[in-house]
C-alpha positions in Angstrom: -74.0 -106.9 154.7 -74.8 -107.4 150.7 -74.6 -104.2 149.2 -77.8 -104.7 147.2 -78.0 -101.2 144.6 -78.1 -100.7 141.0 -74.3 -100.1 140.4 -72.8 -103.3 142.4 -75.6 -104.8 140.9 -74.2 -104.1 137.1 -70.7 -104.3 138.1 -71.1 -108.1 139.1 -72.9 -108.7 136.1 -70.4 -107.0 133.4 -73.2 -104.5 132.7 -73.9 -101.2 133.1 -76.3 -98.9 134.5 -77.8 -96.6 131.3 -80.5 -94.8 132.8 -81.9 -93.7 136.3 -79.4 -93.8 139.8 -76.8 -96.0 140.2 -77.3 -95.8 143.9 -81.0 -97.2 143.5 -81.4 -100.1 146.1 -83.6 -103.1 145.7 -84.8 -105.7 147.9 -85.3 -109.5 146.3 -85.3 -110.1 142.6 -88.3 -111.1 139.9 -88.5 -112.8 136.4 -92.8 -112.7 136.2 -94.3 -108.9 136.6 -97.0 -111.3 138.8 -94.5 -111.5 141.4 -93.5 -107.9 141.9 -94.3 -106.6 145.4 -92.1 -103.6 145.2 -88.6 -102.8 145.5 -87.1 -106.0 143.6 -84.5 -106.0 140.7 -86.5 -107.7 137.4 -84.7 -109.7 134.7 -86.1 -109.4 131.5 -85.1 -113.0 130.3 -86.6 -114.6 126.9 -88.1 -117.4 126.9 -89.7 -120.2 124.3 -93.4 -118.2 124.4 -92.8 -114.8 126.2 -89.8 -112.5 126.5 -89.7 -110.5 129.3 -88.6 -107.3 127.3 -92.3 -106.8 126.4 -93.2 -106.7 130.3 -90.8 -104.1 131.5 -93.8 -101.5 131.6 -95.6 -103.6 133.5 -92.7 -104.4 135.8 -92.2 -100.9 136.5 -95.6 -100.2 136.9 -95.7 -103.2 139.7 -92.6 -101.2 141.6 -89.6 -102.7 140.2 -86.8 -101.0 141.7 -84.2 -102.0 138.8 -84.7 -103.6 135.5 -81.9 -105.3 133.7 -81.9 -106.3 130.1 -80.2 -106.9 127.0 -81.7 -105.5 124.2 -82.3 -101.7 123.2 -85.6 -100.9 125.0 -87.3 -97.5 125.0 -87.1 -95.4 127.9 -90.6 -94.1 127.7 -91.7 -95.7 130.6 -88.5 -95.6 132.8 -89.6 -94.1 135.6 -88.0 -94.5 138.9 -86.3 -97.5 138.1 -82.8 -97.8 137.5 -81.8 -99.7 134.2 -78.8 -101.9 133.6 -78.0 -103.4 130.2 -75.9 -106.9 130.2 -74.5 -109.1 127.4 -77.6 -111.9 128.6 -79.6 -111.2 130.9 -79.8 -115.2 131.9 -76.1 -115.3 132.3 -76.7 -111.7 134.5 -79.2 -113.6 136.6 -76.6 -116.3 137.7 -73.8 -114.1 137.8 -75.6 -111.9 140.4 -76.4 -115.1 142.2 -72.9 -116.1 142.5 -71.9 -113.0 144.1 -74.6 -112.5 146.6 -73.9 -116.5 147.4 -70.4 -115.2 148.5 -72.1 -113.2 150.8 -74.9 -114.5 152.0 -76.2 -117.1 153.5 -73.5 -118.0 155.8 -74.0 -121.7 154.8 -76.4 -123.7 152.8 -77.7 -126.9 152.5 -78.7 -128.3 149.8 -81.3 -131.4 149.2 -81.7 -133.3 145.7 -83.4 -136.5 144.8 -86.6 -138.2 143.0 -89.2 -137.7 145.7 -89.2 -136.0 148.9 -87.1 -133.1 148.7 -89.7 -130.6 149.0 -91.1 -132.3 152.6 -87.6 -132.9 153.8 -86.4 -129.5 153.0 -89.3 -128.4 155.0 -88.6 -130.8 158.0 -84.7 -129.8 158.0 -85.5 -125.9 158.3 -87.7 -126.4 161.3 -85.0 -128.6 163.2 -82.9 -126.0 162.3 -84.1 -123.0 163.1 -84.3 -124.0 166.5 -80.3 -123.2 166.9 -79.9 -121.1 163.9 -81.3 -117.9 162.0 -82.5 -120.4 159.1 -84.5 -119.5 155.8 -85.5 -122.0 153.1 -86.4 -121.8 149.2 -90.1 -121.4 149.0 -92.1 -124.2 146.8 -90.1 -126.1 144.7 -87.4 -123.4 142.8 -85.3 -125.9 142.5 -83.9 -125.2 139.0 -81.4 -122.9 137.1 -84.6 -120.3 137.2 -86.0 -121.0 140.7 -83.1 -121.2 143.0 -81.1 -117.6 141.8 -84.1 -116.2 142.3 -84.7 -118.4 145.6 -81.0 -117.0 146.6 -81.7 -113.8 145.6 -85.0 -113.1 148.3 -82.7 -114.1 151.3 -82.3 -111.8 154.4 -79.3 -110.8 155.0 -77.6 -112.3 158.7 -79.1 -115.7 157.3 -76.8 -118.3 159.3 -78.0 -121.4 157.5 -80.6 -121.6 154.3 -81.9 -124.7 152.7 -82.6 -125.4 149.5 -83.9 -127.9 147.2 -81.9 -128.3 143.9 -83.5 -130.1 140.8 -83.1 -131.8 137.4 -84.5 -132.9 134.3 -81.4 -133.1 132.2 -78.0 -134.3 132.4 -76.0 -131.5 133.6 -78.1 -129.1 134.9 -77.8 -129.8 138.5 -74.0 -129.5 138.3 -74.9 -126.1 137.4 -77.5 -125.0 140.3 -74.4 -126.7 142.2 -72.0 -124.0 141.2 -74.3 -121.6 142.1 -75.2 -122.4 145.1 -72.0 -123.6 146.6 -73.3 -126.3 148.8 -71.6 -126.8 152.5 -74.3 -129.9 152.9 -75.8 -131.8 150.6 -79.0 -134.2 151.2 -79.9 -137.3 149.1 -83.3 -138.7 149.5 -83.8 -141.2 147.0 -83.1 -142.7 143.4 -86.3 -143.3 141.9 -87.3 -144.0 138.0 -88.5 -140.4 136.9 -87.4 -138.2 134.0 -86.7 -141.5 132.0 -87.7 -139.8 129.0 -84.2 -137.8 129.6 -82.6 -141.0 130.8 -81.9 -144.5 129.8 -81.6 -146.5 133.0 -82.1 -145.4 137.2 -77.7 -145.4 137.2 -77.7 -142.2 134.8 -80.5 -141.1 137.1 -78.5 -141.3 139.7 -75.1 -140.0 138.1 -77.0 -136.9 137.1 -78.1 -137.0 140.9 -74.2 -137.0 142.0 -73.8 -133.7 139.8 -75.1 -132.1 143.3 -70.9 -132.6 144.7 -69.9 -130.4 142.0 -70.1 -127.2 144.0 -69.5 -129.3 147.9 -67.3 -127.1 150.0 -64.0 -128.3 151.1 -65.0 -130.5 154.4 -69.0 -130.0 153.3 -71.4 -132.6 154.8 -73.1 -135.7 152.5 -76.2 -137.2 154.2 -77.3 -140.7 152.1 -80.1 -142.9 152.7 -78.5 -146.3 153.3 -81.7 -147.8 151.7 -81.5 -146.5 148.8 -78.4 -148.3 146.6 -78.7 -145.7 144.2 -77.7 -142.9 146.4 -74.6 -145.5 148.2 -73.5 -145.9 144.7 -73.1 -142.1 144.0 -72.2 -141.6 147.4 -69.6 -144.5 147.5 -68.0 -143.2 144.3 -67.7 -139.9 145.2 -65.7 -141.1 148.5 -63.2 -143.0 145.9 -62.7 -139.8 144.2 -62.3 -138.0 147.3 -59.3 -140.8 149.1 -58.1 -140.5 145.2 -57.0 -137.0 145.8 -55.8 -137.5 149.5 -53.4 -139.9 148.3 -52.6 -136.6 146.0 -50.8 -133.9 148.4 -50.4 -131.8 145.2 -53.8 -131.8 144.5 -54.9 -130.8 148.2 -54.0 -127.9 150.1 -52.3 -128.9 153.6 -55.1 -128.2 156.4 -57.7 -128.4 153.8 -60.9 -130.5 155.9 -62.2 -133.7 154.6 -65.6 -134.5 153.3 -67.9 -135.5 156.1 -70.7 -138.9 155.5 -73.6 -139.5 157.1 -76.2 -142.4 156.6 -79.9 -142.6 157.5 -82.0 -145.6 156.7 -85.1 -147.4 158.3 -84.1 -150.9 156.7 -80.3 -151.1 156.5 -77.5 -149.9 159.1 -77.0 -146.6 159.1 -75.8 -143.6 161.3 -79.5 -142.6 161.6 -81.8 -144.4 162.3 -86.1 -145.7 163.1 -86.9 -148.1 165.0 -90.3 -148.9 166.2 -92.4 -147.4 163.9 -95.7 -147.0 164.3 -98.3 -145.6 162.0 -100.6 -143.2 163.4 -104.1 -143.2 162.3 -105.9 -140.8 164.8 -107.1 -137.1 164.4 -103.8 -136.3 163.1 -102.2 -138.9 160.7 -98.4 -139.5 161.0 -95.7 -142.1 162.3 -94.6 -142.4 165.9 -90.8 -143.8 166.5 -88.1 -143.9 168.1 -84.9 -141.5 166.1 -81.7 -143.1 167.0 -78.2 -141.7 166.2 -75.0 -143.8 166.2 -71.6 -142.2 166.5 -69.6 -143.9 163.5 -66.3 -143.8 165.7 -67.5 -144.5 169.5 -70.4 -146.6 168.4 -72.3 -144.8 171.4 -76.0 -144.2 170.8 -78.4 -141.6 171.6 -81.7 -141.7 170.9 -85.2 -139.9 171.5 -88.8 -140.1 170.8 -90.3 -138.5 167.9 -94.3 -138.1 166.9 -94.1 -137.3 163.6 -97.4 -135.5 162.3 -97.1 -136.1 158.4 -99.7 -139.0 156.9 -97.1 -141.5 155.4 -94.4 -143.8 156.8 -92.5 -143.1 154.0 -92.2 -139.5 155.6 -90.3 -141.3 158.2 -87.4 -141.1 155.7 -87.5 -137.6 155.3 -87.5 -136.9 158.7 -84.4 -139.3 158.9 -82.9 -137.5 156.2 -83.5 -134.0 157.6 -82.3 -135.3 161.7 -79.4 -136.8 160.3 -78.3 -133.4 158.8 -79.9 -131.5 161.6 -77.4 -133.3 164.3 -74.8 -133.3 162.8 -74.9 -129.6 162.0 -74.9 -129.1 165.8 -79.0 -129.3 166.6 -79.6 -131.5 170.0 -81.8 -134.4 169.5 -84.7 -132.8 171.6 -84.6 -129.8 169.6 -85.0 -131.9 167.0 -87.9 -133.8 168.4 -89.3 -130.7 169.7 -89.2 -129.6 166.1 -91.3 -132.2 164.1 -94.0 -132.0 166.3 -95.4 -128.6 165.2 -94.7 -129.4 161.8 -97.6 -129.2 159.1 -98.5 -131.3 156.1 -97.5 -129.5 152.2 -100.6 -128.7 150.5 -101.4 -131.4 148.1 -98.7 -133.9 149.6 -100.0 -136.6 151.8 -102.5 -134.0 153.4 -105.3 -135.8 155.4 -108.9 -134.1 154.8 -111.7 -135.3 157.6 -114.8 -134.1 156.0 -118.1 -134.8 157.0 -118.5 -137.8 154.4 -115.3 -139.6 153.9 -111.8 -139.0 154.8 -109.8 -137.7 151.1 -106.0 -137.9 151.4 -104.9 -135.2 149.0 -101.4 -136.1 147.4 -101.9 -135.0 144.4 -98.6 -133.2 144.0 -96.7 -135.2 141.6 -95.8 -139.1 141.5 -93.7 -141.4 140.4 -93.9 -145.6 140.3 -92.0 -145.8 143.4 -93.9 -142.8 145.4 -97.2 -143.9 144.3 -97.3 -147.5 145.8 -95.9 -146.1 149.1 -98.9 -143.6 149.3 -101.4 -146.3 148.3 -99.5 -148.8 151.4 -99.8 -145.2 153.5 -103.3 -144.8 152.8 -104.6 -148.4 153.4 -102.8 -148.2 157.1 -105.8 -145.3 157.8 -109.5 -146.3 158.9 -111.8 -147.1 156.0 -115.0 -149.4 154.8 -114.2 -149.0 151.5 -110.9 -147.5 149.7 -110.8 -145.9 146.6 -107.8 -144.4 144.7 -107.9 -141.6 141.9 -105.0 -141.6 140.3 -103.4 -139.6 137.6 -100.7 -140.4 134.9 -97.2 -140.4 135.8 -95.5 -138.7 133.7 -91.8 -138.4 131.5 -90.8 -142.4 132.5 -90.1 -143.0 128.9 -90.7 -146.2 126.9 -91.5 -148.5 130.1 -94.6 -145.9 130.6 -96.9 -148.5 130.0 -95.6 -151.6 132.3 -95.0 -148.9 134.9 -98.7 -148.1 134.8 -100.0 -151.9 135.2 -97.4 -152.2 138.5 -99.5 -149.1 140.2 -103.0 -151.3 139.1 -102.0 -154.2 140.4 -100.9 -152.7 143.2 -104.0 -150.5 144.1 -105.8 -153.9 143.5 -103.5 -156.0 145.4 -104.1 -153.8 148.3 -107.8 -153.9 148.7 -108.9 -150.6 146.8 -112.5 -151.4 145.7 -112.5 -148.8 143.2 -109.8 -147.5 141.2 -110.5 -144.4 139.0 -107.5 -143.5 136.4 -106.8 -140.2 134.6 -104.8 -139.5 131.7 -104.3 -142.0 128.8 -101.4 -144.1 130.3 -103.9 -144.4 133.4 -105.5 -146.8 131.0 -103.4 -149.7 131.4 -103.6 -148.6 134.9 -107.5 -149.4 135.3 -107.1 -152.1 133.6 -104.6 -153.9 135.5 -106.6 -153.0 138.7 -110.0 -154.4 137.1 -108.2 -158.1 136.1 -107.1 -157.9 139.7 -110.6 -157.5 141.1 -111.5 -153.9 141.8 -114.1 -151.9 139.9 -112.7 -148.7 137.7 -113.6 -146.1 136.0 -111.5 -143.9 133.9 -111.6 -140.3 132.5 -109.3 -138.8 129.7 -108.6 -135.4 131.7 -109.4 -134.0 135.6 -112.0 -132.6 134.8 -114.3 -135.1 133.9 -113.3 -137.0 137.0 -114.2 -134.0 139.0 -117.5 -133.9 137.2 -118.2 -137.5 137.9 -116.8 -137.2 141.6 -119.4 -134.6 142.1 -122.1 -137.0 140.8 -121.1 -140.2 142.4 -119.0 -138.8 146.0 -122.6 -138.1 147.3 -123.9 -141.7 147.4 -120.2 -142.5 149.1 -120.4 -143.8 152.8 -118.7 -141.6 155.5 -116.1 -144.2 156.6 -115.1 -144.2 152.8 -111.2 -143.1 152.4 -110.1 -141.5 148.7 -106.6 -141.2 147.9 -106.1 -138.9 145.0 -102.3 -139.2 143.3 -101.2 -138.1 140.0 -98.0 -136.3 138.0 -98.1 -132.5 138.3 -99.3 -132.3 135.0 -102.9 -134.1 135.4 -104.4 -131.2 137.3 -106.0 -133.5 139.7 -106.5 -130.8 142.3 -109.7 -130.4 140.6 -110.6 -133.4 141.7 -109.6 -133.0 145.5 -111.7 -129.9 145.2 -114.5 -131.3 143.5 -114.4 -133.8 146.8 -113.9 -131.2 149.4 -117.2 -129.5 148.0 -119.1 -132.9 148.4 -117.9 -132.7 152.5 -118.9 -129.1 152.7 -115.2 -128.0 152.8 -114.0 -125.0 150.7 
């Protein structure tokens, strides 16, 4: 059990405790006051706009149990809490992580790549918890910030947790790595995202391998086999790995090798689809038949799974996730069982049946790649006319433009009557859709689309079907909500 008071607390940080009892215990840790439910240990860490010295009142004031910082700050408001004072409190926060990770969870999985990771992280906790005492990062804290503090709200006798782990910049998923200590690690896909950071997909995808830093000895890799992207990190990391087999000096006698695993709906793979069927009842999803391939025996196994997630391209995910759920020891009923409660994200690929049109809300964030997959997805669902709202897509660097035109031409292409853009690159967007045929409109920011969608969705006919996609930051759930309203939804 994680001794989780004050005084370990500081001692695993190099700090100390300067005010209030050592022996305070806390329960899950905070860096936003907003967050505070009671009990937790808050880190007061700077930041660009804020510093979270100036919020320790109100942290104690929201039931902090402990407060660690690393400046001089007055003890007027102290309170109950205990106070510990580090070098950094940011370099505190990871070094509490890494000793709670060698406590707790037992093993951890973790799941990185350009889209999906939230959905399959999702997916892969349900199959799991059918066999195991299973937790899971909540959202996306996927980053240096989100996944200590992810880490750090575990239970403790937690058997298996899975997380998501995230990047922006070259080297910083190396570091959640290390902090996390993988025993699995999931990659979805490769995708072009974050160009602004890098120059070409292969540097996306090296900073993508950075996720094998922190592997265990004998730890798990799950690759999609359609993806080359992923077989090239995947494929290199194996040459590293027979490198230092060939190496006795370099490997400890006994020591496990690392364990691969493929999933793919178009290539051979360990994992695979076959028969897939789109769904477009009730409940949207994918029907098909999961089938897993021993890569030794060549004996198959396979079952039938009704997957309840809008998309075919969640079929991957779900790959993804069964392929590390069977191999971690879950039976392939359990694992059928498993996807068919499962529920769609809010605001990724969720299916709204209102009373005037049917609005598929998956507005979460996009990409090139992810946004002509959910305007294929949405054309396989019943509709008279299709229209598609969609945002800018965000950080893809200097091919922003032609990147833009592909999605138009695409939405066009596909038979969306009217394509509304949002954001100033969605203007090439629009305008690539209108020399392809379709009629646009286009609005500088969300809100003014959610204005005009309040105006125009009236007049719309019920069997019309709006998919609404965009980068995080557009804001377009403003607009799904200014839709919702039209068909009497709140």
């Amino acid at each position: 059990m994680v001794e989780r008071n004050a005084s370990v607390a500081a001692e695993a940080m190099g700090g100390e405790v300067f005010a209030g009892d050592p022996a305070t215990l806390w329960s899950g840790a905070a860096i936003d006051t907003r967050r505070i439910g009671g009990g937790e240990i808050f880190f007061a860490l700077p930041g660009e706009r804020t510093d979270g010295h100036a919020f320790l009142s109100q942290a104690i004031a929201a039931g902090a149990a402990v407060v660690v910082v690393h400046r001089d700050s007055t003890l007027a408001d102290a309170g109950s809490a205990a106070w510990i004072r580090v070098d950094d409190t940011y370099r505190g926060l990871h070094a509490l992580t890494r000793a709670v990770r060698a406590q707790v969870p037992e093993r951890l999985v973790a799941i990185t790549g350009s889209a999906g990771k939230t959905t399959t992280k999702e997916i892969l906790a349900a199959m799991l918890r059918r066999r195991f005492r299973t937790e899971r990062s909540p959202g996306n804290l996927n980053n240096l910030y989100g996944f200590p503090l992810s880490l750090l709200n575990i239970q403790d006798g937690c058997e298996w947790m899975v997380a998501e782990m995230g990047m922006s910049t070259p080297g910083e998923l190396r570091q959640v790595s290390q902090l996390g200590a993988p025993d699995a690690a999931v990659f979805t896909n490769v995708r072009p995202a974050h160009l602004e950071n890098f120059r070409h997909l292969r540097d996306i995808a090296d900073a993508k391998s950075e996720l094998l830093a922190g592997l265990a000895e004998g730890g798990l890799v799950v690759a999609n086999a359609d993806d080359p992207e992923v077989m090239y990190l995947v494929e290199r990391h194996r040459e590293r790995a027979a490198g230092h087999q060939q190496a006795p000096e370099q490997r400890a006698e006994g020591t496990p090798s690392t364990r691969y695993v493929t999933y793919g709906t178009a290539s051979a793979a360990d994992v695979t689809a076959n028969s897939v069927q789109a769904l477009s009842g009730e409940r949207p999803g994918s029907r098909f038949e999961l089938t897993v391939t021993d890569p030794e025996t060549s004996k198959a196994a396979s079952v039938n799974v009704d997957l309840p997630l809008h998309g075919t391209y969640n079929v991957e995910n779900c790959l993804a996730a069964a392929a590390c759920a069977y191999t971690l020891g879950v039976p392939l009923v359990d694992i059928a069982a498993a996807v068919r409660d499962l529920q769609p994200g809010r605001m990724r690929g969720e299916v709204h049946r209102l009373g005037t049109l049917t609005v598929v809300d998956d507005s979460y964030n996009s990409n090139p790649d992810a946004a002509g997959k959910a305007l294929t997805s949405a054309r396989q669902l019943a509709g008279q006319r299709y229209v598609a709202i969609l945002g800018d897509m965000l950080e893809l660097g200097p091919e922003t433009p032609a990147f833009h035109r592909e999605v138009g031409e695409r939405a066009a292409e596909l038979g969306f009557g009217l394509v509304v853009g949002v954001g100033e690159h969605a203007r090439e967007l629009v305008s690539a859709a209108e020399l392809g045929g379709a009629e646009v409109r286009w609005f500088a920011a969300a809100s003014s689309a959610a204005e005009w969608v309040r105006q125009a969705a009236p007049g719309w006919s019920q069997e019309d079907l709006v998919l609404v996609k965009g980068s995080r930051g557009v804001g377009l759930e403003v607009v799904v909500a200014a839709l919702l309203e039209m068909g009497g939804a709140s």
